[in-house]
N, C-alpha and C positions, 0 to 999 in steps of 0.2 A: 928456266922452263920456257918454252918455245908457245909461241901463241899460234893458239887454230885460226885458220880463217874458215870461217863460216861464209858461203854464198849464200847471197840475198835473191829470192823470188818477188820479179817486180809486178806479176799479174797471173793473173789463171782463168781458166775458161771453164764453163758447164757445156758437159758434151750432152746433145740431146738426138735421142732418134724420131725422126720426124716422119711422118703418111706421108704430107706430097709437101717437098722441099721447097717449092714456088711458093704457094701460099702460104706457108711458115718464112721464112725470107719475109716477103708482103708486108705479114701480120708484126713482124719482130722492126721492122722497117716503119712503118705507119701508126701504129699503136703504141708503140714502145719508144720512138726516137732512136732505133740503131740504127749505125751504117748497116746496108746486110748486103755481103755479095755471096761469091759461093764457095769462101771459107769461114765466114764470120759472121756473128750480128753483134756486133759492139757499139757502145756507148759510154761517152766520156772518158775519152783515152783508155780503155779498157776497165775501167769500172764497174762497168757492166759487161760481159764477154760471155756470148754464144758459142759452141761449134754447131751446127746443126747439121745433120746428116742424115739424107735419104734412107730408110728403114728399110730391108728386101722384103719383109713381110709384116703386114699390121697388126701382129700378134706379139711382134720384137718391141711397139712404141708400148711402155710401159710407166707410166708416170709415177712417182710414189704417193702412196694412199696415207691419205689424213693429214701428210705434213708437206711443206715446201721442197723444191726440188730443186731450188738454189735461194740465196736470201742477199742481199745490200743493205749495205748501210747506208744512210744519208747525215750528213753533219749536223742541222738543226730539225726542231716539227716546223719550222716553215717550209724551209727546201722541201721537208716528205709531203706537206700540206700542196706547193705547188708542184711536185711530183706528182700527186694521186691529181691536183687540175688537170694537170695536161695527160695524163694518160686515157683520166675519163674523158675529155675533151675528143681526144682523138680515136674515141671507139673501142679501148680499151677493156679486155670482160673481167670486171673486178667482182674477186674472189671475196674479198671480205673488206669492208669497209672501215678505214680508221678509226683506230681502239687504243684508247689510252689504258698503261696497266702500272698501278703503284706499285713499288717497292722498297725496300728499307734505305738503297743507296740511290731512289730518285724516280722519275716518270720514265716509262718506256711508250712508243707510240707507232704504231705498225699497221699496217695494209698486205693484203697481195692482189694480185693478176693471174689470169688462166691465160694459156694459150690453146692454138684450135687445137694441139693433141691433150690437152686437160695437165699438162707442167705448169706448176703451181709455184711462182717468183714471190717470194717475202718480201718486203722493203720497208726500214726502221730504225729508226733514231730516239736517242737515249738524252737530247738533248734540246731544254727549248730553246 
């Protein structure tokens, strides 16, 4: 029997439609710690990966209601702990404030972020 090769996906990107692409770029730049030009807003080697993209009409930016619109992992609650510092640090509009939540296989511990069109970034770690 012959073995499959399976191709590996080494990154991915959240596509987002944006009001005005300047100030989104800015906001994802300065608040967030991405690179942002004007294909990207990535952070740490794609760990975090934007596309952002000029909207034709304000009615197309659509955020999803009630839940996250993309979500990270971070390795320990320190890393997340000095994650949420520096994003509030840097003027960051946090969505919800770290919350630890028990369960039967250990701690979980999560935050999010708004940005100006209201896309709502989860960020969380499963481990202290």
């Amino acid at each position: 029997m012959t073995e499959k090769l399976k191709a590996r996906v080494e990154n991915s990107l959240t596509v987002l439609l944006v009001s005005d692409l300047q100030k989104s770029m800015k906001y994802y730049e300065e608040a967030l710690g991405c690179e942002a030009n004007e294909h990207w807003a990535i952070r740490d080697n794609f760990g975090l990966g934007f596309k952002l993209i000029q909207a034709q009409n304000p009615e197309d930016v659509r955020p999803n209601k009630g839940t996250w619109n993309t979500y990270a992992y971070v390795q320990t609650h320190e890393e997340l702990d000095a994650l949420y510092g520096e994003f509030k640090a840097n003027g960051a509009i946090i969505a919800s404030e770290p919350v630890v939540t028990e369960h039967d296989w250990g701690a979980w511990k999560d935050f999010s972020v708004r940005d100006l069109d209201g896309y709502v970034i989860g960020f969380g770690s499963g481990k202290k």
